[in-house]
C-alpha positions, 0 to 999 in steps of 0.5 A: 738389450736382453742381458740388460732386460735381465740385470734390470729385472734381477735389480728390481727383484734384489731392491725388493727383497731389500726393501722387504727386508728393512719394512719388516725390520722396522715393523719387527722393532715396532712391534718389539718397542710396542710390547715393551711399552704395553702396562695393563692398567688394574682400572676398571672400565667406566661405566660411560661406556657400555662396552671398550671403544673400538678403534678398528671401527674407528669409534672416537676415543679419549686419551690422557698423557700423564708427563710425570716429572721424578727427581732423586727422592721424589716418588713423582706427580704428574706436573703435566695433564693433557686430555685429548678427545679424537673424532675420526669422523670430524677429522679433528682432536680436542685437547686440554691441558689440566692445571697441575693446582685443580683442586678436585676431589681425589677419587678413591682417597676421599679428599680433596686436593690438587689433581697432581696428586691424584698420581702421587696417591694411586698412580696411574688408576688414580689419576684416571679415575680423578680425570674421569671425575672432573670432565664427566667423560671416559679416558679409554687409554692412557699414557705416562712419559717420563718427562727426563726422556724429552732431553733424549729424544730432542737430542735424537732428532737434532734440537727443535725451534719453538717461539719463545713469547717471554724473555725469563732466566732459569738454572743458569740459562737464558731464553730470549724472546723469539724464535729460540732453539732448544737442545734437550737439556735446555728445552726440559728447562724451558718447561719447567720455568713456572713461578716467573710467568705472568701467567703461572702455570698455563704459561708453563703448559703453554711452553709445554705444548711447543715443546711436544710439537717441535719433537713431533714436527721433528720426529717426522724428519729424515734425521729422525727416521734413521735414528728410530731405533734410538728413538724407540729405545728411549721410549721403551725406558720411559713410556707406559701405554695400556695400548696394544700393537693391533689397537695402535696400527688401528689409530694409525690407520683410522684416525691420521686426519684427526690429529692435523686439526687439534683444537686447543681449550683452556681451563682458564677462568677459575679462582686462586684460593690459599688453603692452608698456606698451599696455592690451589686453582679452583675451576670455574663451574661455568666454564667447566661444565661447559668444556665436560659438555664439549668433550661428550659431544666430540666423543658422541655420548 
C-alpha cells in the first residue's frame, strides 16, 4: 500500500510537471505568435474617445478586420470589411460587413470613391480613418488577413462544411446547393464568386461570413489544437494586429460571452449608380444613420 501511495504521488507529481511544461510551451508560442503579429498602426487615436479603451476593465471596443485579397501585380484592396462592436456587459458583438463598391469619401485623399480603395491609397490608416467616417464610431483595433492564408488554415484544421444556398460554377469547380464541403482552395473559390449571385456582393459576404465561421467552429476541434503551432505559423505570415499580447489575454479574459451571441446587420438598402462606367453602391442615408446610432450606443458613447 505505501510503495503504491508513493509511485502514485510521484505519478501525479511528474504529470504535473509535464502538464506545466506543455502549458507554458503553448503559452510561450502564443506569446512569440503575438509579437509577431503586433504592427503599431502611425493612426492617431479618434478624437471619439478622450482616452485607449480599456480592455482590462472590460470597456467595449470596436474592431475592423480588413481581408485583403493580393494577387501577382496587384498592390491589394481590402475586398472584405467587417466592423465588429463588442459589449462585455450585454455579452453580445455586433457585426457589419461593409459592401466593397461604398461609395464614401476616402479620408485624407479628398475624394470620393469605393471604400476598397481607402486601402489601396493609404493602406491600413487609410481604411481606418474612412471607416471611422462612415460609421461616426472609433475603430480601436484593427486587423488585416491576408485572405490566401484561408486555404492554409482550412487544410490545417481538416476542411469545413457551410450551406451552400446557390448552386454556381466557378474556375473550374462546381458548388452544389446544400450542406457542401470546403477544402482550402476550394473554399477561397466559394468566396470570391461575385458577379453571378442574385445578390451581388452581399451574396459574396454572405459566404464569407460561413467560411470565417466554419474555420472558427473548426479551430476549437481536437485536430486543430494539435496542429496550433502550424496554425500560428500561418498566421504570423499572414495577419497584422495593432494589439498586444496583455490587451489580447484581456479580450480572452473579459469578453468570451460577447462573442457567442453575434448580431448580424446589414447595409443593404441603398442604390446602384454607374459613374463613369464604374459600379458604386450608394448607402441609404436613412439606413445608415441608423446603424451609426446602433454601433454608438452598443459602444456606450
Amino acid at each position: 500500500m505505501k510503495k503504491l501511495l508513493k509511485w502514485g504521488i510521484i505519478s501525479t507529481l511528474v504529470l504535473s510537471v509535464i502538464g506545466f511544461a506543455v502549458t507554458y510551451k503553448v503559452y510561450s508560442d502564443m506569446k512569440n505568435t503575438a509579437d509577431q503579429l503586433y504592427t503599431p498602426t502611425k493612426y492617431e487615436r479618434s478624437d471619439m474617445r478622450e482616452a485607449p479603451v480599456n480592455v482590462a476593465s472590460a470597456e467595449p471596443f470596436s474592431a475592423l478586420i480588413l481581408g485583403v485579397d493580393e494577387r501577382d501585380g496587384d498592390s491589394g484592396r481590402s475586398d472584405t470589411m467587417i466592423v465588429l462592436t463588442v459589449n462585455p456587459t450585454l455579452k453580445t458583438t455586433k457585426l457589419l460587413s461593409i459592401p466593397r463598391d461604398t461609395y464614401t469619401e476616402i479620408i485624407g485623399e479628398g475624394l470620393k470613391d469605393k471604400i476598397n480603395h481607402a486601402y489601396a491609397f493609404g493602406g491600413i490608416e487609410m481604411s481606418m480613418k474612412t471607416v471611422e467616417n462612415l460609421l461616426d464610431i472609433p475603430i480601436d483595433y484593427v486587423a488585416r488577413v491576408n485572405m490566401e492564408s484561408f486555404t492554409d488554415i482550412i487544410d490545417i484544421v481538416g476542411g469545413i462544411s457551410v450551406n451552400n444556398a446557390l448552386a454556381f460554377d466557378y474556375d473550374g469547380e462546381r458548388f452544389p446547393i446544400g450542406e457542401i464541403e470546403l477544402d482550402g482552395e476550394t473554399a477561397l473559390k466559394f468566396v470570391r464568386m461575385r458577379y453571378e449571385d442574385p445578390n451581388g456582393d452581399f451574396g459574396r459576404q454572405n459566404r464569407q461570413k460561413q467560411v470565417i465561421q466554419g474555420v472558427l467552429r473548426e479551430a476549437t476541434s481536437v485536430g486543430a489544437v494539435l496542429n496550433y503551432k502550424s496554425i500560428f505559423e500561418t498566421l504570423e505570415d499572414n495577419v497584422q494586429i495593432n494589439v498586444v499580447f496583455d490587451e489580447l489575454l484581456n479580450i480572452s479574459k473579459n469578453y468570451g460571452s460577447s462573442f457567442k451571441t453575434i448580431e448580424q446587420i446589414y447595409l443593404n438598402n441603398g442604390s446602384s449608380s454607374i459613374m463613369n462606367g464604374i459600379y458604386y453602391y450608394i448607402p441609404n442615408e436613412q439606413e445608415l444613420q441608423g446603424i451609426q446610432d446602433e454601433l454608438r450606443e452598443h459602444l456606450g458613447i
